[in-house]
N, C-alpha and C positions, 0 to 999 in steps of 0.2 A: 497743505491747506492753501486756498487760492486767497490770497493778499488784493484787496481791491487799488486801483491804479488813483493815483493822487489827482488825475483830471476828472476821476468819477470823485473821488471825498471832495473835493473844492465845489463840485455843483449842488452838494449838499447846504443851500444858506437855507437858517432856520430867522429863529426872531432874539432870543435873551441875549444878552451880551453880558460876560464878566471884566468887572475890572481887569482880569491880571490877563487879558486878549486886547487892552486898548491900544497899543502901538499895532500891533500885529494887522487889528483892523484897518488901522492907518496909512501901514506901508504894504503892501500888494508883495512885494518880493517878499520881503521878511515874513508875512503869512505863506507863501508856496513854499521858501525853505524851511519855514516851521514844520508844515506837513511833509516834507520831505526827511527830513531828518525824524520825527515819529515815528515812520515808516518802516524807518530802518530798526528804530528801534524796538519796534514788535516785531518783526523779522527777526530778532537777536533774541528776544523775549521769549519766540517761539524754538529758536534755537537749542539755544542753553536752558532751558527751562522743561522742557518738552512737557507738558503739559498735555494729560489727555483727557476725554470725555467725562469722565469722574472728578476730575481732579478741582475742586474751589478754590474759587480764587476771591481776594480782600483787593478793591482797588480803592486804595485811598487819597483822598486830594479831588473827586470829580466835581466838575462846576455846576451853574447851573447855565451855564452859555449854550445857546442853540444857534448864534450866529456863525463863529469862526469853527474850519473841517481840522482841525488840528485839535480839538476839546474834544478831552475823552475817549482816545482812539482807540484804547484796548475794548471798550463797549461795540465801541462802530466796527472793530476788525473782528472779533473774536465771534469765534461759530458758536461755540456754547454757551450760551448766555445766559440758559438756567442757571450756570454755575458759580456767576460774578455777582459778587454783593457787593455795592460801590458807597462810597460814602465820602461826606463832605463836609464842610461847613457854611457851602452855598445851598439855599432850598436844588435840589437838583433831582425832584420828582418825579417830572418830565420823562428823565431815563427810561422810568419802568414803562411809560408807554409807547415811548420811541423804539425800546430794546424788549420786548415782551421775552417776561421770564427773569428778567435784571431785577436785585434786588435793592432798595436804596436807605440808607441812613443816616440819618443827617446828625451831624456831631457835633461837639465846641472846641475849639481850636485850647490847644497847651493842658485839656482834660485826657483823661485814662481810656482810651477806645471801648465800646461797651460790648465786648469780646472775651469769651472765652479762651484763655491760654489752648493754644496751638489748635485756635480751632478752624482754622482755614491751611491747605498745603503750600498755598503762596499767598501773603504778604504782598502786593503789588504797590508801586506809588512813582509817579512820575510828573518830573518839573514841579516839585510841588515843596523839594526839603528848601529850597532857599527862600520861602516864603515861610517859613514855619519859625522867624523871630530870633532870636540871641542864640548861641553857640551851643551854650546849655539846650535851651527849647529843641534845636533840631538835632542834638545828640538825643534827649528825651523822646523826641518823635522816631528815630530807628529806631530805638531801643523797644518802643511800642508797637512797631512792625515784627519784631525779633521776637515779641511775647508773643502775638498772638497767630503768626505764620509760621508753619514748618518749615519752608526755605521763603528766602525775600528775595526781590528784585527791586532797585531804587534805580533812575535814571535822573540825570540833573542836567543843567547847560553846564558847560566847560569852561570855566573862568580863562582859558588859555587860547578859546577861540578870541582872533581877533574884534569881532562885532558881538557888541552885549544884546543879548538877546531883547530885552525886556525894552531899554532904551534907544536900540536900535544904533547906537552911540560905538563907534571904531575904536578902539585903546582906552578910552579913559575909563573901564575896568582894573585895569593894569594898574592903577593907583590905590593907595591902600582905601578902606572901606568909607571912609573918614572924608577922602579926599571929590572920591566918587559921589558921593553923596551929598556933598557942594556942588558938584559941576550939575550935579540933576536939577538940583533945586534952582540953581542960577538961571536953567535953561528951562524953570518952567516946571521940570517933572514932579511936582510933590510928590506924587503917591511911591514913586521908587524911590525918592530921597531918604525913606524913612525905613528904618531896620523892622518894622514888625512887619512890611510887608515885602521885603526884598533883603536881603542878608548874605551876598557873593560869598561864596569860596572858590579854592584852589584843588584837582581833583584829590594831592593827598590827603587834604581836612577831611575828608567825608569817610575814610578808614579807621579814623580815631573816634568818630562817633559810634562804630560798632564795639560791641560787648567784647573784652580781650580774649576772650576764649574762643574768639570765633576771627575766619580767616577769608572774608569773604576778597571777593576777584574783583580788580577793576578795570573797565574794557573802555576805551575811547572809542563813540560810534558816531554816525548822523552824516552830515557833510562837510567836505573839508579833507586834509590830510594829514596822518601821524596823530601826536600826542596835541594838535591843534583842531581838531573834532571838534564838531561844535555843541557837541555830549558825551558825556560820561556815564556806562552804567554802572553799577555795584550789586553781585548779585550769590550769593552759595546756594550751591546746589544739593547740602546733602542736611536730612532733614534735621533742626536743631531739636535736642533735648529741651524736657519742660522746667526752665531754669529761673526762669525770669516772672512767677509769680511774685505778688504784692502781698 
């Protein structure tokens, strides 16, 4: 499948803007290597996943940003579009008209997905668990990907890349959550100073949110090198049993 080139996704400017793209708009680099490192990650997506024509897919976390080419990319890359139901908790309606054939449902954040157990073959969600609030909340959120997908795929930023994604801010991630989240707020950043909308991890954290029966892989991707990736994905590939009903 032909992968569109990142200086074609950048000449993509629309109009919405979401909160959680306001640095990114800000800083010109930090938006190129955001779409660069996507990139990669649908490249891996399409990899390990192999995904075919038939196969639906759940992407959960889409915005409703139409400005920045790094929102949404598995929408904007993926050929099959009939096959993606995306959903958010931003109106992000827009999709179905941009993406005809997309389908979209708008949800409320820390509630039960309005899905049937394993009724999609992937589970998809990306940059989206460190925004999903306290330790509990974003265990609860894979654990909701795991119900309602036969295999998942999760991608997050890399707590171990040196530059915080969100803040744009060089090491002082590296400081416990506590600490970080003073140096935001001192410098201005409200919105990431606060745990319901930004909530770092390390990439072992995000193994222990999955179900213990289950042994999903984690791959450092994006840009950068070694275990200093400036993303993490976490994804099994072999389809789960229906275990996780309520």
């Amino acid at each position: 499948m032909k992968v569109k080139s990142i200086d074609s996704i950048s000449k993509d400017i629309m109009k919405q803007t979401s909160d959680f793209y306001q640095t990114t708009k800000n800083v010109p680099l930090a938006g190129r290597l955001s779409v660069k490192a996507r990139q990669k990650m649908f490249e891996l997506f399409m990899s390990v996943m192999k995904p075919l024509h038939t196969t639906t897919i759940l992407d959960v976390g889409v915005t409703c940003d139409e400005e920045h080419p790094a929102s949404n990319m598995l929408e904007y890359c993926y050929s099959y579009k009939k096959q993606i139901t995306c959903a958010g908790v931003e109106d992000a309606h827009h999709l179905e008209s941009i993406y005809p054939g997309v389908q979209f449902q708008k949800i409320k954040p820390h509630e039960k997905l309005p899905f049937k157990d394993k009724q999609f073959d992937i589970a998809y969600s990306n940059a989206v668990l460190e925004h999903a609030g306290t330790r509990i909340e974003q265990a609860a959120f894979v654990k909701e990907l795991c119900r309602v997908g036969k295999k998942v795929f999760i991608s997050a930023p890399n707590r171990l890349f040196p530059i915080e994604h969100h803040t744009a801010l060089p090491f002082v991630h590296y400081l416990p959550n506590s600490g970080f989240r003073a140096t935001a707020k001192l410098l201005g950043m409200d919105f990431w100073s606060k745990e319901a909308n930004l909530n770092l991890f390390y990439p072992w954290k995000i193994l222990g949110f999955f179900p213990e029966d289950m042994t999903p892989k984690l791959v450092f991707t994006g840009v950068g090198f070694g275990v200093f990736r400036s993303n993490i994905c976490v994804y099994n590939t072999e389809s789960m049993k229906e275990k996780f009903s309520q």
